[in-house]
C-alpha positions in Angstrom: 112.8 86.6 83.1 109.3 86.3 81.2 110.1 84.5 77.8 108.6 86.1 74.7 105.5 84.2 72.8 106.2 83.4 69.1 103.4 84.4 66.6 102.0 81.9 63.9 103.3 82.1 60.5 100.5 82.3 58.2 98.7 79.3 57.0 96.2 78.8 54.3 92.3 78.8 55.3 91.1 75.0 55.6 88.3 74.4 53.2 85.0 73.9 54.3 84.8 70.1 53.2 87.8 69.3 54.5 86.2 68.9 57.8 82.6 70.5 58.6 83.3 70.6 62.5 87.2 72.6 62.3 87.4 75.1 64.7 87.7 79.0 63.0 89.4 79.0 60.0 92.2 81.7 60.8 93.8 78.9 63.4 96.9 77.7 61.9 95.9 74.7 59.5 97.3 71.9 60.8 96.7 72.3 64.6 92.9 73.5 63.6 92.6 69.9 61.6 94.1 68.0 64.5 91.4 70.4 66.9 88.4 69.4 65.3 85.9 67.7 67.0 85.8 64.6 64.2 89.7 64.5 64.2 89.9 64.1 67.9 86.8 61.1 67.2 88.8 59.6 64.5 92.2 60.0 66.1 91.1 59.6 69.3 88.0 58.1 70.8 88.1 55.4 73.3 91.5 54.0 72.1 93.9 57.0 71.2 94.6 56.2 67.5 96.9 58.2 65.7 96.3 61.8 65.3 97.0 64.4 62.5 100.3 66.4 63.6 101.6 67.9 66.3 101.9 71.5 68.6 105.5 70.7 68.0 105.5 71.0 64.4 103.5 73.9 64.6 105.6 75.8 66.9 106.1 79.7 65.6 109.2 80.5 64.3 109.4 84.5 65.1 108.9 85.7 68.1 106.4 88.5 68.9 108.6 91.0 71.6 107.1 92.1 74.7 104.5 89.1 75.7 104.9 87.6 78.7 102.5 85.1 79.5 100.8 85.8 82.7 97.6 85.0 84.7 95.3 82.1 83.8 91.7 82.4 84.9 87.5 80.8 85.5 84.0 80.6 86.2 81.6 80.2 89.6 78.2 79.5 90.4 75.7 82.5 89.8 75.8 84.9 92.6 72.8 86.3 94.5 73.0 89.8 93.8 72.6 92.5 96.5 69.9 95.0 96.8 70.1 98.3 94.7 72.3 100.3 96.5 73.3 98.2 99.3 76.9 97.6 100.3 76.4 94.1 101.2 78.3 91.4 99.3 76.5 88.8 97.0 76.3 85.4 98.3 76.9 82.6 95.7 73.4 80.6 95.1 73.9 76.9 95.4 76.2 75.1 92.3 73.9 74.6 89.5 74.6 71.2 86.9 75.3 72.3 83.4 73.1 70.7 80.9 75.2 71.3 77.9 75.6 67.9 77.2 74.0 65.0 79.1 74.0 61.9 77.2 71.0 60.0 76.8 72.8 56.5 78.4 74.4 57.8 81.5 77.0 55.4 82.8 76.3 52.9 84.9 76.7 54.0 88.7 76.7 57.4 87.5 74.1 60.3 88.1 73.6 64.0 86.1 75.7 64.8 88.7 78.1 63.3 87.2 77.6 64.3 83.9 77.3 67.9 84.4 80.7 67.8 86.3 81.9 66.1 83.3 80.8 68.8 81.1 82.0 71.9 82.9 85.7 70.0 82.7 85.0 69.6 78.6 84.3 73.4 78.6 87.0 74.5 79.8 89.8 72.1 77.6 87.3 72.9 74.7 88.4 72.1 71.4 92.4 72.1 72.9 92.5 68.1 74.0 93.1 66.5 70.4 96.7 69.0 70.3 97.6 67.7 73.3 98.9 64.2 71.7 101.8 65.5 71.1 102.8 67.1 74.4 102.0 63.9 76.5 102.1 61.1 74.1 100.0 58.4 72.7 99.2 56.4 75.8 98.1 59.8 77.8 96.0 61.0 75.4 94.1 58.0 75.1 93.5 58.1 79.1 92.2 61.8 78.7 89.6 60.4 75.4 88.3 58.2 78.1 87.7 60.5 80.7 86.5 63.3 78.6 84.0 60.5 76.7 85.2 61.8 73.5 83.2 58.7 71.7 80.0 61.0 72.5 80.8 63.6 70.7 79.8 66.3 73.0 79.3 69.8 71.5 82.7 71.7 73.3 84.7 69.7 71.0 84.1 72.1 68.4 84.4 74.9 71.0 87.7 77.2 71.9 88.3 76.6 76.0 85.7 78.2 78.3 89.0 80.5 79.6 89.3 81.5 75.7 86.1 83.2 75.2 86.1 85.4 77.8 88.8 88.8 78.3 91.4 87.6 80.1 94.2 90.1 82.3 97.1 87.7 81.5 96.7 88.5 77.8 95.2 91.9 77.7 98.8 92.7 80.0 100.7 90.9 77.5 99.0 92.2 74.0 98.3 95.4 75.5 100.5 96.4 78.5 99.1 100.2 80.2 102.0 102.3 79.1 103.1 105.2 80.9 104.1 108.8 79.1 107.3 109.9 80.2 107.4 113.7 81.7 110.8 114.4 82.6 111.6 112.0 85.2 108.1 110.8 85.8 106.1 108.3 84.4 102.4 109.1 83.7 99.7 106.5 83.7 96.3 107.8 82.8 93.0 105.4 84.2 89.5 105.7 83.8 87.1 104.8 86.0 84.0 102.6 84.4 80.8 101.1 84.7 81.3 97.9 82.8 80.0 94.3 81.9 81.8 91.2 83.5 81.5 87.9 82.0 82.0 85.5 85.0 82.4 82.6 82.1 81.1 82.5 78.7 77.8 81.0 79.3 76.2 83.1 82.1 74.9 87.0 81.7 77.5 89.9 81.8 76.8 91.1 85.0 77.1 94.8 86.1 80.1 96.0 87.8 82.9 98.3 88.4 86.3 98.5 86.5 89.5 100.6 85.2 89.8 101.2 81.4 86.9 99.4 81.0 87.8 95.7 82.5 88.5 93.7 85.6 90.8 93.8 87.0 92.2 96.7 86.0 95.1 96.7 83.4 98.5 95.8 85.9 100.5 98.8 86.3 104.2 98.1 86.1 107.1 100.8 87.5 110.8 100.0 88.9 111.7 100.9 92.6 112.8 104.3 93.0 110.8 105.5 89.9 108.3 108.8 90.0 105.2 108.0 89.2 101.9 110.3 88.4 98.7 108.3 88.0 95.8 110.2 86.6 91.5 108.7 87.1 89.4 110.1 85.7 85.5 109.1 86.9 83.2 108.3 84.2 80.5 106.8 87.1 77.7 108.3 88.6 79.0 108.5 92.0 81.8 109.4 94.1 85.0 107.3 94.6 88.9 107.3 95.3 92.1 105.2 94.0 94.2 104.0 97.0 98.0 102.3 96.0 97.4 99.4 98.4 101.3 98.4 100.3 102.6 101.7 98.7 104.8 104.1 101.6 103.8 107.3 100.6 106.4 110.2 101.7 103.3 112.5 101.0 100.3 111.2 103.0 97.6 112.8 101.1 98.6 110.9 98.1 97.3 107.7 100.3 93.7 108.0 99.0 91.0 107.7 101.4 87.9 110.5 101.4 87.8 112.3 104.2 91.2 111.6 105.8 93.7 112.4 102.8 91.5 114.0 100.2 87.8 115.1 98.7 86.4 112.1 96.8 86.7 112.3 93.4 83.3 113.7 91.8 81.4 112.2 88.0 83.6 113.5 86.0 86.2 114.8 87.3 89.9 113.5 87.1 92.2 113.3 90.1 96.1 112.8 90.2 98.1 110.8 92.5 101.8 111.2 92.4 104.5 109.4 94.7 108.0 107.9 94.2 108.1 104.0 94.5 109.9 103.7 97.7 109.1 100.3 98.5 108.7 97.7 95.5 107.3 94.2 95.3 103.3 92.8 94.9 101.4 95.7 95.6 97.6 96.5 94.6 95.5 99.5 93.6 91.8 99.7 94.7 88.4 102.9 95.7 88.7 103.6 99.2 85.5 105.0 99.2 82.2 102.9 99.3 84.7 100.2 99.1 83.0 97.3 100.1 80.8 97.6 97.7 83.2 99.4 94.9 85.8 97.0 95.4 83.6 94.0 95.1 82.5 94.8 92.1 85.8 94.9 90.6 87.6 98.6 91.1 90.7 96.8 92.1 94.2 95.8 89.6 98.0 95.0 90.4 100.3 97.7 91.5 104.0 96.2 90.7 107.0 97.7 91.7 110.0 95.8 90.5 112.8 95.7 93.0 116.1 97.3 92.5 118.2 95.0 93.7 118.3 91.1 94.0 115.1 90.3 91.9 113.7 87.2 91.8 114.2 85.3 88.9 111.5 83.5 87.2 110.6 82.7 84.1 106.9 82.9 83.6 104.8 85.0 85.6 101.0 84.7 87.0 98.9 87.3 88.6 96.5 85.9 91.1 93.6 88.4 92.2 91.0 86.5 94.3 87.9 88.0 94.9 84.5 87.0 96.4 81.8 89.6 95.4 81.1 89.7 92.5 80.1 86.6 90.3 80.5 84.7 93.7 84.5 83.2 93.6 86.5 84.6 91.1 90.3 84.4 90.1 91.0 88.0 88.0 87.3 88.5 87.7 86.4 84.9 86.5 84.9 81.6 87.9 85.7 78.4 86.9 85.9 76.8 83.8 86.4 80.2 82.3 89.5 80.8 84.7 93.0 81.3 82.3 95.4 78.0 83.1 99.0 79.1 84.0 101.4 77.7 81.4 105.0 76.3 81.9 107.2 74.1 80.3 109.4 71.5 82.5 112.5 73.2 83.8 110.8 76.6 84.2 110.4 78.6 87.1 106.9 80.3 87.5 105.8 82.9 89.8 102.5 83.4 90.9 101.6 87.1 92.6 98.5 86.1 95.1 96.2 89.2 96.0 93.7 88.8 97.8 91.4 91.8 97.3 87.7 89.8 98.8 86.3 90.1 101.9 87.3 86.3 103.1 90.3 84.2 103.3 91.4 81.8 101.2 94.0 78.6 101.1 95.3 78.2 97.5 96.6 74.9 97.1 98.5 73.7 94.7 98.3 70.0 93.4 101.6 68.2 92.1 104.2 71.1 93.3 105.5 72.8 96.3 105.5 76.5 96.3 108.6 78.4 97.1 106.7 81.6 99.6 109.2 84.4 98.6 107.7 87.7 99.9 104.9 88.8 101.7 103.0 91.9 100.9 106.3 93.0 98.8 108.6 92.5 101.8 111.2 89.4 100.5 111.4 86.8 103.2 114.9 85.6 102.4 116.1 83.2 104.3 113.0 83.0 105.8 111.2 81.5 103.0 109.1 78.5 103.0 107.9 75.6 101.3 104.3 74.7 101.4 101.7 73.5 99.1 98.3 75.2 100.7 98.6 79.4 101.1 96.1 81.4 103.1 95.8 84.4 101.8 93.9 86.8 103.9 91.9 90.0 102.5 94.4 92.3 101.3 97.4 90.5 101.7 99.7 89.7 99.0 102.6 86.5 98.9 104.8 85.5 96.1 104.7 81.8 95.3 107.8 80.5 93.4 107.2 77.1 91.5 110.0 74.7 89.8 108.0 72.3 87.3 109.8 69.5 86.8 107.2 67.1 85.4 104.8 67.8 82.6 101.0 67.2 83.4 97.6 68.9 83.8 97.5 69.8 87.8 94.4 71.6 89.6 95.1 74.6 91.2 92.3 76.2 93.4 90.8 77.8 97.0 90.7 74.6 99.6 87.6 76.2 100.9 85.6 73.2 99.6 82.2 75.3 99.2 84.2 77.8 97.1 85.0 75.1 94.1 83.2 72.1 93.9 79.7 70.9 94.5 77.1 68.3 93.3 77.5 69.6 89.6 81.2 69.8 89.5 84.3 72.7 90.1 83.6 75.9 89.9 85.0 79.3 91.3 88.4 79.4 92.4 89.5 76.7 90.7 92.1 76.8 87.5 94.9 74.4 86.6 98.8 74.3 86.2 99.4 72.5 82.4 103.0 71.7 82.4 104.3 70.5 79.2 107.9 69.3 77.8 109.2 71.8 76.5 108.9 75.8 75.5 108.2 75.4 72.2 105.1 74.1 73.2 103.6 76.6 75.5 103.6 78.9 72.9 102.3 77.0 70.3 99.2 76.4 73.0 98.8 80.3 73.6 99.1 81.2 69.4 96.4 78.5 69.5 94.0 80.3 71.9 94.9 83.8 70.5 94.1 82.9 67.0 
């Protein structure tokens, strides 16, 4: 189902003079040429003049086994954080413009507003609009010069995307995928529990917070229906907590997780092990039960997937979708927009995006351009009882599986249609990420050795 990535062959270094603005010399030569901010000026600007080779003709020839593209991500507005202590979610403060870039002559009828919204949309295509010539052609690609005001030269052209500088789930799942240890017929997955630093996007302050093996969410664990699994935490914070298998029918109740009820809390420093057999499968979630307001919000939660043993649904690419609302304000997988990771597809494909909702409010994702096929909810297939719809509320701790057929290529926003959680005076922000579509496979993974290198 997932299609493997292909690696870049390797390319000489560009020389300095060649270009002072290139992007990082280890990029692959001729995309990094086409990437830099004076080539997109010179090929580009206001009227979409020819530009220096293609994503095509850059495409990888060997392919790397084992990476799946998944989950795309972003950034939101700074959050009010709670008191020490207090189990209280943050509230998001009030959008605030960006002043990365403002030009000197705004446009007429236009405001900072304006510009700032502009901005935060160059931050997160970065230094990746110039490639995009040849995915969408000429004519396109002059359009997107114009709306992007590439004739002002503005500072992100020489910048990877916003979603680039951040740790994304989608890659560290495909680049390093939590492995289990096999012990007889069991597999073993082995967790910590941390007090980490989140980057929200790649401009604000890490903020404190919670996750497993060091990030947010934590590292997707993957097993098959039927399969015996032993997960081991161990608690490197300084206070109590539990691991509950959110969706999971436990034959054994007191593997379910919750102090008090099921089990002691797990103490600083000490491990605990959970072990269960994977009754039911499907989009399932793993999360503290204890002080979990306030331990979940700040990002103790990850993807539990069980994959079905009979009649699987086929897809090509696949997208994990964690929503959360506590920490950093509006996040998709622990980022706000622009620093949320786009989901990738190439006309023809089918994608599938996993929806959790682990915040303490509902959400409608809605998705601009396509229908979504709903396929399960909470892991239970709908068969014939799915549905088409292009707005999905998800409600706090729900999971649905969205199926999408792309069958055009373009650049499609994808966010929360709680208008408060994405856009304000100053532009998007939060829940907001896109669906880039483009012609042909080849392509997506040209994009993604781009952003890896």
């Amino acid at each position: 189902m997932s299609s493997p990535i292909a690696s870049p062959s390797p390319q000489p270094d560009l020389a300095p003079e060649d270009d002072p603005a290139v992007p990082d010399s280890s990029w692959p030569a001729t995309l990094a040429s086409a990437l830099s901010r004076r080539g997109f000026l010179r090929a580009a600007a206001i009227t979409g003049g020819g530009l220096v080779g293609t994503l095509a003709a850059c495409a990888p020839a060997t392919p790397t086994p084992g990476w799946t593209l998944g989950p795309l991500a972003g950034s939101s507005p700074s959050p009010t954080p709670p008191p020490a202590g207090s189990s209280v979610p943050a509230s998001p403060a009030p959008s605030v413009p960006i002043a990365s870039a403002l030009p000197s002559n705004i446009p007429a009828g236009w405001t900072e507003n304006d510009t700032a919204a502009r901005t935060v949309v160059r931050r997160y295509l970065g230094n990746l609009p110039p490639a995009l010539k040849g995915i969408f052609g000429e004519a396109a690609f002059s359009k997107l010069a114009t709306i992007l005001g590439a004739a002002d030269n503005y500072p992100e052209l020489s910048l990877k995307p916003a979603f680039a500088q951040v740790p994304q789930l989608g890659l560290s799942d495909a680049l390093a995928p939590l492995t289990p240890e096999v012990d007889g017929v069991v597999k073993v997955f082995r967790l910590t529990i941390d007090e980490i630093e989140q980057s929200i996007d790649e401009i604000k302050p890490p903020m404190a917070a919670l996750g497993y093996n060091g990030q947010t969410p934590g590292p997707s664990i993957r097993v098959n229906q039927g399969d015996r699994v032993r997960a081991i935490f161990t608690n490197n914070l300084k206070e109590t907590t539990s691991v509950h298998f959110h969706g999971v029918e436990f034959d054994d109740f007191f593997q379910d997780g919750v102090p008090f009820v099921t089990q002691l809390p797990i103490v600083p420093g000490e491990s605990y092990t959970y072990e269960f057999t994977a009754r039911n499968p499907g989009s399932l979630m793993y999360h503290s039960h204890h002080n979990a307001t306030d331990q979940v919000g700040r990002g103790l939660l990850g993807a539990f997937i069980v994959q079905p043993a009979d009649n699987p649904v086929a897809y090509d690419r696949e997208y994990i979708w964690v929503s959360n609302d506590v920490l950093g304000g509006f996040t998709i997988n622990a980022h706000g927009f622009p620093a949320t990771l786009p989901i990738l597809a190439a006309v023809g494909e089918k994608v599938l995006v996993r929806f959790m909702n682990e915040g303490v409010m509902m959400h409608p994702f809605h998705s601009h351009g396509f229908t979504m096929r709903i396929v399960a909810r909470d892991g239970h297939p709908l068969g014939s009882a799915a549905y088409d719809c292009d707005t999905l509320g998800v409600n706090p701790g729900e999971r649905f599986d969205a199926l999408i057929t792309v069958d055009r290529p373009g650049v499609w926003a994808f966010h929360c249609h709680i208008l408060p959680h994405v856009e304000g005076a100053g532009g998007m922000f939060g829940m907001v990420t896109t669906l880039i579509v483009v012609p042909e496979k080849a392509q997506v993974d040209a994009i993604v050795n781009l952003l890896l290198a």
